[in-house]
C-alpha positions as CSV (number, residue, x, y, z in Angstrom):
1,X,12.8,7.2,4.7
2,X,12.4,3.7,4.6
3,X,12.0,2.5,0.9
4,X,12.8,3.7,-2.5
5,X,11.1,2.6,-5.6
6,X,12.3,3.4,-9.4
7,X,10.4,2.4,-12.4
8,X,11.8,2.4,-15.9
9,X,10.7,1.2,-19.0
10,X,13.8,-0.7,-20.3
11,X,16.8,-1.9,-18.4
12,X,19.1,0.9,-19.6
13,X,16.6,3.5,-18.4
14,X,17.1,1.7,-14.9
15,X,20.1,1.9,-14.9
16,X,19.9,5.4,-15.4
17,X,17.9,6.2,-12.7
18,X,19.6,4.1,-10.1
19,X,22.7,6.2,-10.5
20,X,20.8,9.6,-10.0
21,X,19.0,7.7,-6.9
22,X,21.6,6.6,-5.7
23,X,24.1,9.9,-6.4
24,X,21.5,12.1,-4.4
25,X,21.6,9.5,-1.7
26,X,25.5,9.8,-1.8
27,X,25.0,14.0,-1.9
28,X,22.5,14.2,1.2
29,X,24.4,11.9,3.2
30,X,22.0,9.3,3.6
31,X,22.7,5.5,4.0
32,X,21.3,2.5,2.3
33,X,21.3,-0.9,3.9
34,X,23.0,-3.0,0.6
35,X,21.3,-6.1,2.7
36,X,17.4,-4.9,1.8
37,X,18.5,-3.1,-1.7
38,X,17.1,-5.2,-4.6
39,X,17.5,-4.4,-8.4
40,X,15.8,-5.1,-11.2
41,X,13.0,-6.5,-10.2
42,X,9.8,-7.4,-12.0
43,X,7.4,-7.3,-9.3
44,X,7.2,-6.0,-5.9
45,X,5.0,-5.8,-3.1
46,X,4.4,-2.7,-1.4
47,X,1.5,-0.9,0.7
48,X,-0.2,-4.1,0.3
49,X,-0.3,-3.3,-3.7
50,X,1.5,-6.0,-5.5
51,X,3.4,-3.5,-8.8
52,X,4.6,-5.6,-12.1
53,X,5.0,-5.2,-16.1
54,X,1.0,-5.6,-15.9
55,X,0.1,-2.5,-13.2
56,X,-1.1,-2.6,-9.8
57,X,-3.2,-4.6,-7.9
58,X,-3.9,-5.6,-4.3
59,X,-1.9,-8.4,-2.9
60,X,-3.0,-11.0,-2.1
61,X,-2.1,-11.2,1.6
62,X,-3.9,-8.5,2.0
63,X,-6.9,-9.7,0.6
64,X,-7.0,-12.9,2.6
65,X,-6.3,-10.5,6.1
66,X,-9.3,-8.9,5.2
67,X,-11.5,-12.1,4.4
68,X,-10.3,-13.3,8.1
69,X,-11.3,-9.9,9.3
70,X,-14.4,-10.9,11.8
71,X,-17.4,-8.5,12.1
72,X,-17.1,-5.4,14.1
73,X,-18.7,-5.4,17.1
74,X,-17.0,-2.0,19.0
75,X,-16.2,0.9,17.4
76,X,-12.7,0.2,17.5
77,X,-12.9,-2.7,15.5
78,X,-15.2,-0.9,12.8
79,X,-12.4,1.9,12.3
80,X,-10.0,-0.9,11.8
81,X,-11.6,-2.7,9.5
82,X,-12.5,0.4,7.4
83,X,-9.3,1.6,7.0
84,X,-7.8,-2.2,5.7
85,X,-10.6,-1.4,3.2
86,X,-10.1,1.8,2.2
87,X,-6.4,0.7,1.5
88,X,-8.4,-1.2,-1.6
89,X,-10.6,2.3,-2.8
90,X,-9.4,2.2,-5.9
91,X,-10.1,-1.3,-7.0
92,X,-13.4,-1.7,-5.3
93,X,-16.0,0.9,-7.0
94,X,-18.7,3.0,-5.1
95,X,-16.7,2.5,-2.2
96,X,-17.3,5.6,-0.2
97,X,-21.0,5.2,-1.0
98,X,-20.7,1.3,0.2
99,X,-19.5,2.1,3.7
100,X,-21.0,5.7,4.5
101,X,-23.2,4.0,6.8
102,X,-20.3,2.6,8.5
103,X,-18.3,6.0,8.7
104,X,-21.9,7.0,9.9
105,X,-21.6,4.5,13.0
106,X,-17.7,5.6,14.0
107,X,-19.1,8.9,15.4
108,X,-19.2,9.2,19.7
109,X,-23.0,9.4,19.7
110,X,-23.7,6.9,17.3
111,X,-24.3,2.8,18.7
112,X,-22.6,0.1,17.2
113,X,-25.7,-3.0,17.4
């Protein structure tokens, strides 16, 4: 396990929840690193989502990765570049319908032109 994330409503509710986090970790012996553990944040960026007070949306290093991406030309590159994408499926509408044709071109028998 690499990262744990709580959301709460208020700051007391936080609170709250830490303590039970963090009284399970005690109970199953696990160890957190107090060096990477941050409270109370606002916002935070994870799975190339960026999560604050106003929801979820991509981040935007992500998006710029992608806009560097160049065009596929081996079928290696196409199966990379559609799975940075499909790490976006659920802000981008009609996605699987979008890139069908791609998924089409992944297959052995198929030629990427």
């Amino acid at each position: 396990m690499d990262d744990i994330v709580v959301y709460s409503k208020t700051k007391e509710e936080h609170t709250k929840h830490v303590k039970q986090i963090l009284k399970v970790v005690e109970e199953v012996g696990l160890f957190l690193n107090k060096e990477k553990c941050e409270f109370l944040k606002t916002e935070i960026q994870i799975l190339g989502h960026v999560i604050d007070a106003n929801g979820v949306r991509i981040d935007p290093k992500r998006v710029k990765s992608i806009e560097q991406l160049k065009i596929p030309k081996t079928r290696k590159e196409l199966v990379f570049f559609l799975r940075m994408i499909n790490c976006c499926s659920r802000f981008l509408k009609n996605l699987s319908c979008d890139t069908s044709y791609l998924y089409g071109m992944i297959r052995k028998d198929s030629e990427i032109n």
